[in-house]
C-alpha positions in Angstrom: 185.4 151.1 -107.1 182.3 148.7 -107.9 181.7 146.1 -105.3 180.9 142.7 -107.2 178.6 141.4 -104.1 177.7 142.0 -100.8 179.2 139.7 -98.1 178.0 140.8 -94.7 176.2 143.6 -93.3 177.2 145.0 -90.2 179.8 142.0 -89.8 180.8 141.2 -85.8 184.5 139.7 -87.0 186.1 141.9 -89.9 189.0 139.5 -89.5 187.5 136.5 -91.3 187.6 139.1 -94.4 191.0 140.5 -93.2 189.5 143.9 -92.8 190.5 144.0 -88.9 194.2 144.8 -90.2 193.4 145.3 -93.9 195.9 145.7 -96.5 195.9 149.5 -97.6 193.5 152.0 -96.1 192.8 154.7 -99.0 190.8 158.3 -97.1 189.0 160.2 -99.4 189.0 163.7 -99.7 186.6 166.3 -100.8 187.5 169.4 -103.1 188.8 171.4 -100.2 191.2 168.9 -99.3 189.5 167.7 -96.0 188.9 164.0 -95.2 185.8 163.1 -95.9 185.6 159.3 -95.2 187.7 156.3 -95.9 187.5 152.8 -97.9 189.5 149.8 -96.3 190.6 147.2 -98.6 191.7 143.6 -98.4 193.1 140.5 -100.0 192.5 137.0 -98.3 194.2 133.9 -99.4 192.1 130.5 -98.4 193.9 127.6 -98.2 192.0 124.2 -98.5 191.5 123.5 -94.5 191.7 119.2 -95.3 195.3 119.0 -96.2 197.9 120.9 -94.2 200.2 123.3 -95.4 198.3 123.5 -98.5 198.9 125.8 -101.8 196.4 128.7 -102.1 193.2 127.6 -103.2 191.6 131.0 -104.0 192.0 134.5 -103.4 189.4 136.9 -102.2 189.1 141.0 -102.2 187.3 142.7 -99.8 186.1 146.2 -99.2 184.4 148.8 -97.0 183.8 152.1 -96.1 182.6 154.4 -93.3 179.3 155.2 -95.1 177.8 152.1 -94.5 178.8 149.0 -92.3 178.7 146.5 -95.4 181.8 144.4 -96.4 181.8 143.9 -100.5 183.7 141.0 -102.2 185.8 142.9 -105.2 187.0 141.5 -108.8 190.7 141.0 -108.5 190.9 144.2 -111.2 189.2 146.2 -109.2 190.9 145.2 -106.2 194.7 145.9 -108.0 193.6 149.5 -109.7 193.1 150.6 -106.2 196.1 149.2 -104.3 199.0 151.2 -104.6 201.3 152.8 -103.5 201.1 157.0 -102.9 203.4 157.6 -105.9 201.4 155.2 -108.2 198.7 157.7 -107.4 200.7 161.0 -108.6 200.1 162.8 -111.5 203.1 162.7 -114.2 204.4 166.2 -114.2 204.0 168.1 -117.0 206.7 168.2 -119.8 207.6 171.7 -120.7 206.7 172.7 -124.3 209.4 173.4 -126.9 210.2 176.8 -127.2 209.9 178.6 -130.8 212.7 179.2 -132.3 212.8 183.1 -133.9 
């Protein structure tokens, strides 16, 4: 995950980048299995403000993480290979080889 800019640093309102209730929370975890930090992750649609219940004008991704206090703006690819759901994240199970026949 490659942020595309950096939007804030040590932001007071996460909200205004929808990170106070963000969209999918991801934890990361080291080799032994233990949590070692976290990456929050969030889609905002703006709306042009002049005319009232207005289409979506544009969407923005957001993202940050415990290692730093620093909100990054996200390409809308990078934003949709990361947001899934658990079993998106799973591993196909391996097919059993064909036995040889004698």
């Amino acid at each position: 995950l490659k942020g595309a800019s950096i939007v804030a640093d040590s932001p007071t309102d996460l909200g205004k980048f929808g990170l106070a209730s963000p969209k999918q929370e991801v934890t990361l975890l080291g080799k032994d299995g233990k949590a070692i930090g976290w990456v929050k992750l969030a889609k905002v649609e703006r709306h042009n403000e002049s005319t009232k219940n207005a289409p979506v004008a544009r969407t923005d991704y957001y993202a940050m993480s415990n290692a730093m206090p620093t909100v990054y703006k996200l390409f809308d690819y990078d934003y949709t290979d990361v947001v899934k759901t658990p079993d998106q994240f799973e591993l196909p199970k391996p097919k059993p080889s064909p036995t040889a026949k004698k």
